[in-house]
Wavefront OBJ file of the C-alpha trace (Angstrom):
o trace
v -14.345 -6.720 14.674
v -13.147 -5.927 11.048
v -9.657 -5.885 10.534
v -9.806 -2.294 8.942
v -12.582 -1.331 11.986
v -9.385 -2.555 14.552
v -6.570 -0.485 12.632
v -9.242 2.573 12.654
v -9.690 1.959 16.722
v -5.696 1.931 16.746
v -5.431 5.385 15.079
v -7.647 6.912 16.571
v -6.322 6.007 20.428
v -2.847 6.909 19.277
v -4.328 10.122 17.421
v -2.102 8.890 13.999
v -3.581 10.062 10.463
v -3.116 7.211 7.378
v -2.685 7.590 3.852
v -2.136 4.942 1.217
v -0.505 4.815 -2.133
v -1.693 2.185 -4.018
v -0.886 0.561 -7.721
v -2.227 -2.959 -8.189
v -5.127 -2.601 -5.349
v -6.751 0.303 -7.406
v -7.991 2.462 -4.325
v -9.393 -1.373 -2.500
v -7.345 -0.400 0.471
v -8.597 3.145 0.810
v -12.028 1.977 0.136
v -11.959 -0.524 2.657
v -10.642 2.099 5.447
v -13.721 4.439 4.162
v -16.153 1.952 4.674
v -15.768 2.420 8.200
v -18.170 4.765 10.017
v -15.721 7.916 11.336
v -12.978 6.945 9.068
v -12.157 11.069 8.321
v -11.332 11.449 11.666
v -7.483 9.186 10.622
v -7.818 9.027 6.357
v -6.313 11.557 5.221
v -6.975 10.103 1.558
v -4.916 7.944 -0.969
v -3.359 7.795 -4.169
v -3.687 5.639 -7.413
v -0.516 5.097 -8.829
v -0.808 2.882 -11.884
v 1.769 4.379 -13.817
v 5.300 4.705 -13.316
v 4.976 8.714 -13.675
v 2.461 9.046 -10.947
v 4.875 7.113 -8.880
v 7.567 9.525 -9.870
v 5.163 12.829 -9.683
v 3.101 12.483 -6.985
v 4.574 10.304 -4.734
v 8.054 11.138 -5.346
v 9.677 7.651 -6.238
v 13.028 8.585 -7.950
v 13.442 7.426 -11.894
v 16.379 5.650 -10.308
v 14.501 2.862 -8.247
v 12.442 2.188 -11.217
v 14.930 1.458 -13.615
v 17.122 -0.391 -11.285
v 14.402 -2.134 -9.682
v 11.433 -2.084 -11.405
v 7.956 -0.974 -9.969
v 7.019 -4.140 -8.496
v 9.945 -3.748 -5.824
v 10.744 -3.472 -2.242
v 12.306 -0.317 -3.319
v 9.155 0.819 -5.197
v 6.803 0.453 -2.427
v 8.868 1.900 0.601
v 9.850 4.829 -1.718
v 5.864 5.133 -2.465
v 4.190 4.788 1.161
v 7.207 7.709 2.156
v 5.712 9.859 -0.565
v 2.329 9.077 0.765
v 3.108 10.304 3.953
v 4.832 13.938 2.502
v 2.821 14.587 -0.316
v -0.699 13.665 2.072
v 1.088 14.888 5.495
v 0.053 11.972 7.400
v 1.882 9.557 10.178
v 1.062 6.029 8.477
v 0.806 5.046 5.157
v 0.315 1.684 3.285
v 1.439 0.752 -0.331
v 0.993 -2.190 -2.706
v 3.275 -2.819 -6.393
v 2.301 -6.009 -7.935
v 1.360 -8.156 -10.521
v -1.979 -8.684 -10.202
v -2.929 -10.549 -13.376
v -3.457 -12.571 -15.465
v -1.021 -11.357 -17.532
v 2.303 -9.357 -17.209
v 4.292 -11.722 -15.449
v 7.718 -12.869 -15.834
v 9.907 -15.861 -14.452
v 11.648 -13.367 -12.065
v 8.392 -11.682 -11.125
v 5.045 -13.910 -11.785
v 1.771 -13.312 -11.811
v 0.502 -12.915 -7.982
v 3.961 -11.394 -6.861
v 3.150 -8.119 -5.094
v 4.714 -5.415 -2.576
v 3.563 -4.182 0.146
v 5.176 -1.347 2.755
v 3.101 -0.279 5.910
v 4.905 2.880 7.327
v 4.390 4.475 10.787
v 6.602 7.458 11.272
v 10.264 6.970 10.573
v 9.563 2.618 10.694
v 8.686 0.947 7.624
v 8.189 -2.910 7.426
v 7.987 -4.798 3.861
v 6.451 -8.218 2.677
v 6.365 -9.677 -0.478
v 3.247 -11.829 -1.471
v 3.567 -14.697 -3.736
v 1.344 -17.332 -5.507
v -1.618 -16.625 -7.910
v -5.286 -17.169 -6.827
v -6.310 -15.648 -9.844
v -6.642 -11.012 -10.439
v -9.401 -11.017 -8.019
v -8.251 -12.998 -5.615
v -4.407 -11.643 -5.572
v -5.976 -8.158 -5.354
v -7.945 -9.105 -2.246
v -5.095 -10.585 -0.300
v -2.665 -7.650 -0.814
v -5.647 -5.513 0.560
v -5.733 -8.058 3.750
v -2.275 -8.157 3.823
v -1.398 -4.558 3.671
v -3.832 -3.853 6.303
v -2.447 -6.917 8.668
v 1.150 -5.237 7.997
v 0.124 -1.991 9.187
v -2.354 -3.129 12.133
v 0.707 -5.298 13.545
v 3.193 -1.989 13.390
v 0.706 0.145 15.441
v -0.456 -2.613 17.756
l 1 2 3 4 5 6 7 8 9 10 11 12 13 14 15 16 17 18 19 20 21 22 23 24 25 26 27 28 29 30 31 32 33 34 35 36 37 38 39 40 41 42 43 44 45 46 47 48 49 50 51 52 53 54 55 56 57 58 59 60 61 62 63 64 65 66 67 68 69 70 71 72 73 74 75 76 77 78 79 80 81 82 83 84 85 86 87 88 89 90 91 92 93 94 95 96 97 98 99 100 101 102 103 104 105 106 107 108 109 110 111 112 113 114 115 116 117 118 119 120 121 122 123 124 125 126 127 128 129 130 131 132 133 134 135 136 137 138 139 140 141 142 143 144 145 146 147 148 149 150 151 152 153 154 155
């Protein structure tokens, strides 16, 4: 089985809805969940937040965080998968911030670093992905990743 087909199985027993809020994935995450036959019955549905005023508008990351700690943050994403949750009223969310490439890099940030918070209720776990394998390839294993993060907070 599919790592997105086991963390659908896992929300549906526990009866949990998902959202995800999503900058550097571009929507991969939510159309990986959607690929899965009976995914409406847990996605609630996701949003895109390339911009820094998305993140502040929609899912309710304070000006603050940014400026102190940038988008691609641990900060960033916890701030984004709770605005997930209360702006799309679900139990779970996922969210990615990165550097995806090939540019926009810096020494303290470089190309492949990216964020990622799985949330489930009130408990939200963080990882920070490192090393380039190129935009395509650092895209794809923050999708993997986020999903893995999530899958091992509801197991």
């Amino acid at each position: 089985m599919k790592l997105e087909e086991e963390v659908g199985e896992l929300l549906k027993a526990k009866n949990l809805s998902l959202s995800t809020a999503e900058s550097c994935t571009g929507g991969g995450i939510a159309a990986l969940i959607t690929s899965v036959p009976g995914s409406s019955e847990y996605f609630s549905g996701g949003i895109v937040a390339y911009s820094n005023e998305i993140k502040e508008s929609l899912l309710h990351v304070s000006t603050e965080t940014l400026a102190k700690y940038g988008a691609v943050s641990c900060e960033t994403v916890v701030e984004m998968a709770k605005g997930a949750m209360k702006t799309l009223k679900t139990d779970c969310a996922v969210a990615t911030s990165g550097i995806a490439g090939p540019g926009g890099g810096t020494p303290e940030k470089p190309v492949g670093t990216v964020w990622i918070a799985a949330a489930y209720k009130n408990e939200i776990v963080t990882m920070k992905q490192e090393g380039d394998e190129g935009r395509k390839g650092n895209v794809k294993k923050a999708i993997q990743n986020a999903l893995m993060l999530l899958y091992e907070r509801l197991k």
